[in-house]
C-alpha positions in Angstrom: 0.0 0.0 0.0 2.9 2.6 1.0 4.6 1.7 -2.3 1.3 2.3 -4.4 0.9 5.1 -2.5 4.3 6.7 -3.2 3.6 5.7 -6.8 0.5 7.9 -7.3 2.2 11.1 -5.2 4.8 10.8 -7.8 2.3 10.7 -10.5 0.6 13.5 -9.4 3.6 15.5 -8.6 4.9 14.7 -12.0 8.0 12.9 -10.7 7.6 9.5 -12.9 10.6 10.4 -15.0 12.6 10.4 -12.3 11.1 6.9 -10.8 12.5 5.3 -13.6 16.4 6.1 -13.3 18.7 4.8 -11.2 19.2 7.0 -7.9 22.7 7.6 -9.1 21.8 9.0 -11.9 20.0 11.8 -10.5 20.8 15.0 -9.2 20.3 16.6 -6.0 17.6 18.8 -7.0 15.5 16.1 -8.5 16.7 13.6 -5.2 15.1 16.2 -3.4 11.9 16.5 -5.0 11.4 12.6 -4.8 11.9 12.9 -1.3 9.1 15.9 -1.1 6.8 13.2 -3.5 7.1 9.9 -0.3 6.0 13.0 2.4 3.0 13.7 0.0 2.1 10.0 -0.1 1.8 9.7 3.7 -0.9 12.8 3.7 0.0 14.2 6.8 -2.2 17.1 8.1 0.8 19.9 8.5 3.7 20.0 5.7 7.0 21.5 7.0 9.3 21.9 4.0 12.9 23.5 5.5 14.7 24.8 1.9 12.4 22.9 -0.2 13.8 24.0 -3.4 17.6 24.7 -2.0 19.0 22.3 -4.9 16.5 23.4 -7.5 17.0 24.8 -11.0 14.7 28.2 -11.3 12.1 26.2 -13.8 11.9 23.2 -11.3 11.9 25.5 -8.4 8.6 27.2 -10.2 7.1 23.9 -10.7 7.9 22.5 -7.1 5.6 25.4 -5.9 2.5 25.5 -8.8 2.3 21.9 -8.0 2.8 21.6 -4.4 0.6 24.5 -3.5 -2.1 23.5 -5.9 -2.5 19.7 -4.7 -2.2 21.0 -0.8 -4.1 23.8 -1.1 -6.5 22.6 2.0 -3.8 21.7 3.6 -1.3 23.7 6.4 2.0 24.0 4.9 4.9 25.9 6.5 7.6 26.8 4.5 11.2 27.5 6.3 13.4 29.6 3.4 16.2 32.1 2.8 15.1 32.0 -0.7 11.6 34.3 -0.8 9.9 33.4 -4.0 8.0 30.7 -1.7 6.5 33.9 0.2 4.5 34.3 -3.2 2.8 31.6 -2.1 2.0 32.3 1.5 -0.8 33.5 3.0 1.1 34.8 6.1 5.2 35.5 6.4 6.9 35.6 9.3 9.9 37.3 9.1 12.7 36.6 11.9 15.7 38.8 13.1 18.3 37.5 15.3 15.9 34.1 16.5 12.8 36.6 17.1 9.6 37.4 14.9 10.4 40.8 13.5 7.6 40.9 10.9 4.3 39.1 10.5 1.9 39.7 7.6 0.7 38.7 4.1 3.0 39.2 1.0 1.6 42.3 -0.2 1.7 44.0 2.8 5.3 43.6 3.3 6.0 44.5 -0.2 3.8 47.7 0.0 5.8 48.5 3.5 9.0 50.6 2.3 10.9 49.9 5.6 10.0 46.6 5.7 12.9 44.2 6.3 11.2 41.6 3.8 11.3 44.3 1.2 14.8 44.7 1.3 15.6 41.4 1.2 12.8 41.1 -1.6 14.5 43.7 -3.1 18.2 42.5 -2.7 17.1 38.8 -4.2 14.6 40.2 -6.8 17.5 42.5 -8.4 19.6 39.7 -8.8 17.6 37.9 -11.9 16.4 41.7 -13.6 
């Protein structure tokens, strides 16, 4: 059952290509996303992804979150990241500053804040793929 379970996730996911190499012959990035693809299987009620995409090409990094966020979508996910493109998808961002919450609010907000410490770091990530 876990194995036919594992086998749909990575179906739906769109991970089957990978299923059918050997382990070896795969890199970290796509390693990773298999390992994302067993979690899915077990269907836990709360998804914690720590640098989900922190060995991910830009395109697979996209397709990590479409997909993820459209087949949890009723689901909690928290997302732990340096890398802020996965506050795009998040209905609430907590920003920490030296191990204490120093922000707390929706994407748009922080964007819109000019002396928000999310917008500069938006702003110092964003300005490095114009």
């Amino acid at each position: 059952e876990t194995i036919e379970r594992v086998a749909k996730a990575a179906k739906e996911l769109e991970l089957v290509d990978y299923l059918n190499r050997s382990i070896f012959a795969l890199s970290s990035g796509e390693k990773q996303q298999i390992a994302i693809g067993s979690v899915y299987a077990l269907a836990p009620k709360v998804y914690i992804f720590d640098e989900p995409s922190s060995a991910m090409d830009a395109i697979s990094e996209y397709n990590f979150y479409t997909r993820i966020n459209e087949y949890l979508k009723q689901k909690s996910i928290i997302y732990i990241s340096h890398r802020l493109c996965s506050c795009i998808y998040s209905d609430r961002i907590l920003v920490f500053n030296n191990g204490n919450i120093f922000e707390d609010d929706s994407f748009d907000n922080l964007r819109m804040k000019r002396n928000s410490l999310f917008n500069e770091l938006w702003q110092k990530q964003s300005n490095q793929y114009k």
